[in-house]
N, C-alpha and C positions, 0 to 999 in steps of 0.2 A: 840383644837381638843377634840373628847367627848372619856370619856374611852374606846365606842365601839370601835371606830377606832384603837386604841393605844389597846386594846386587839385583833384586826384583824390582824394587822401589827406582833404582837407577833406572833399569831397563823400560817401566813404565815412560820416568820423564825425558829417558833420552829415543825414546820411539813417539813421543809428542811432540820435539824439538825437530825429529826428524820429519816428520806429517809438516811442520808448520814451515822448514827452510825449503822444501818440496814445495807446497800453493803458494810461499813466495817467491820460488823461482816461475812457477805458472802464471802467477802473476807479471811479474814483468815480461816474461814472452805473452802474455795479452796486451798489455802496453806500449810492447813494439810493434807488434804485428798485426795490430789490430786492421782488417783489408776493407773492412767496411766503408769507411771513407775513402780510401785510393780508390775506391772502385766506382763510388759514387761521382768523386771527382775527374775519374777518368772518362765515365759516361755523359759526364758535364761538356768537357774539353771537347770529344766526341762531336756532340748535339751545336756547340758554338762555332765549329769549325764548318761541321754542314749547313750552319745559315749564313755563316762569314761567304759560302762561295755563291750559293741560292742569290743574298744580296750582290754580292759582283755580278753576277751573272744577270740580274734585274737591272743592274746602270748598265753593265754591257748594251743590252737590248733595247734601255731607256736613249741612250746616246746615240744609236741607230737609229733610231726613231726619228728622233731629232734632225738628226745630220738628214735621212731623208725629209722630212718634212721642209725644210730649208731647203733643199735642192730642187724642190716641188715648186715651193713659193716661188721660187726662182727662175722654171720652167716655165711655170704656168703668165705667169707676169712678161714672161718674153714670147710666150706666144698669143698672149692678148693685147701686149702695146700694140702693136700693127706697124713696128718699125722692120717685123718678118716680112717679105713678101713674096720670097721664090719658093713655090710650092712643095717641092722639092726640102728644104730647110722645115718648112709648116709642119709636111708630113711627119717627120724624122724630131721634133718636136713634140707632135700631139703623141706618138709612139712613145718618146719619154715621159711624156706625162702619164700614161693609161699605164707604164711598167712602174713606173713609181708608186702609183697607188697600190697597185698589185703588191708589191715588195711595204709599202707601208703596210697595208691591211694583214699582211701577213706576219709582218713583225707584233703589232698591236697584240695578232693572236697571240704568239708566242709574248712579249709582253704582260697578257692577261695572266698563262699559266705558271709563270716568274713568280705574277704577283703572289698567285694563289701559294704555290713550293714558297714560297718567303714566309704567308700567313701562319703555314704547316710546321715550317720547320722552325719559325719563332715560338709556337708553341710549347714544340718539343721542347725547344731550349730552355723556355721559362718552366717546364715541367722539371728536365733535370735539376736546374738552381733550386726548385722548392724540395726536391726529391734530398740535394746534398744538402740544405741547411736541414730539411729535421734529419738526416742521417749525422748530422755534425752536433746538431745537440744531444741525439743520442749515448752520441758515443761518448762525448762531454761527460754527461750522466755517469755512466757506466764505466768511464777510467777515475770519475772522482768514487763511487764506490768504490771500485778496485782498490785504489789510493790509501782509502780508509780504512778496509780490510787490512790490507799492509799493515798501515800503523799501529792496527789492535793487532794483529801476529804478532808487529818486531816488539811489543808492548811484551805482552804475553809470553816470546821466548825471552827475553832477557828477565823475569821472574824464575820460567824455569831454569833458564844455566844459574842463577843465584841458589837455589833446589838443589841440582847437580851437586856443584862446587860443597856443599855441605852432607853431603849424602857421599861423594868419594872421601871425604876424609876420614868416613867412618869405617871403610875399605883399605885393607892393607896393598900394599905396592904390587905384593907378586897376582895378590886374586885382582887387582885393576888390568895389567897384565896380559893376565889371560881375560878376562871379561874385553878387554878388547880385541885381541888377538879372535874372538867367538865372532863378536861382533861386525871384524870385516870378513870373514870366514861363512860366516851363515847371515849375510843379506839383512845385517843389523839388527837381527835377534840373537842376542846373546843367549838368554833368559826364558823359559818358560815354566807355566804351571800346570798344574794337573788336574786337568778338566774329565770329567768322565773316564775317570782312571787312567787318562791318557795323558802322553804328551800334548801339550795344547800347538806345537808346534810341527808335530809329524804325525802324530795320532798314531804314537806306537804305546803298545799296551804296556802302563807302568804295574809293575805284581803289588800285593801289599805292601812284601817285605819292602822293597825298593821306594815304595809309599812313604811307610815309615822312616826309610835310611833319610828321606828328601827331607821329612821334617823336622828331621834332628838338628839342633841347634852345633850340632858341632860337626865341621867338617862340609864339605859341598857333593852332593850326588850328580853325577849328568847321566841324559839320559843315553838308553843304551845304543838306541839307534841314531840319533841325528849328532851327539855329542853335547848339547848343548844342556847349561844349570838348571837342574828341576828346583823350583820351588815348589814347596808342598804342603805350604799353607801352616 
């Protein structure tokens, strides 16, 4: 077989090897990066943080409540023992008691709509937790794909470097050489064929003659314009 060929057959499996170290390097920047979860569990944190204060904010109001009602019981008990007797004290008395209610009844209000913002924003909260756990099985799923892919690639390239390894040896020192020297020079195509009478690599018109030179077993043709090994079948 002429070197072209045995540099074509290379260049086949070392642009497979190249496609496959590429989706596993994609691969593991999906594995890092994957924002689906941060993001789910940021809007988690988010949603527990807004009921964390909703609920303080309901003892707040609960504990006012309280502390008035207790001051009431209190009032109101002192101004119905009848140990009150200077008018004066009575009035300034019944006066606490009617602003106390006022200030309870108003807290209640406010208490009510606590309640309510607590209801709401528990919700929400239980809505994100459902939201990150299937966002968390998913991506489970979908990194142990990834995972497995991987391991049919690293599978798969280390068959082909065994390929390689056997296919350079049939390649002399100076044509490896230059095949690589092509190789980081033209964006890891060394090698091309001649597809519709052209370069399959530039689409520059190969002539017959130049057709024929490519498929002579002896000696290597490049083409004229990109530089790179015509094979020519």
């Amino acid at each position: 077989m002429s070197q072209s060929f045995h540099l074509f057959q290379l260049q086949k499996v070392d642009s497979l090897i190249d496609q496959s170290e590429a989706r596993i390097n994609e691969i593991n920047a999906l594995l890092q990066q994957d924002s689906r979860l941060q993001a789910a569990n940021t809007l988690l944190v988010e949603k527990q943080e807004i009921l964390k204060r909703s609920q303080s904010q309901l003892k707040k109001i609960e504990f006012e409540v309280a502390s008035k009602r207790a001051k009431l019981e209190q009032s109101e008990e002192n101004l119905y023992s009848g140990r009150i007797r200077v008018p004066k004290e009575l009035q300034d008395l019944q006066n606490e008691v009617a602003s106390l209610k006022r200030i309870i009844s108003s807290l209640e209000d406010q208490q009510l709509e606590a309640m309510l913002q607590v209801e709401a924003d528990q919700a929400e909260s239980e809505q994100a937790l459902t939201a990150f756990h299937t966002v968390e099985g998913k991506v489970s799923m979908d990194q142990a794909a990834l995972r497995g892919e991987m391991q049919s690639i690293t599978t798969g390239t280390e068959r082909l470097a065994i390929e390689r390894k056997l296919l350079v040896q049939q390649i002399s020192d100076s044509t490896m050489l230059l095949y690589e020297k092509l190789r980081k020079s033209r964006r890891g195509i060394a090698v091309a064929e001649v597809t519709d009478e052209s370069c399959s690599a530039c689409g520059a018109f190969i002539t017959p003659a130049d057709r024929q030179v490519a498929r002579s077993p002896h000696g290597i043709f490049f083409c004229p314009s990109c530089g790179r090994v015509i094979y020519g079948g």
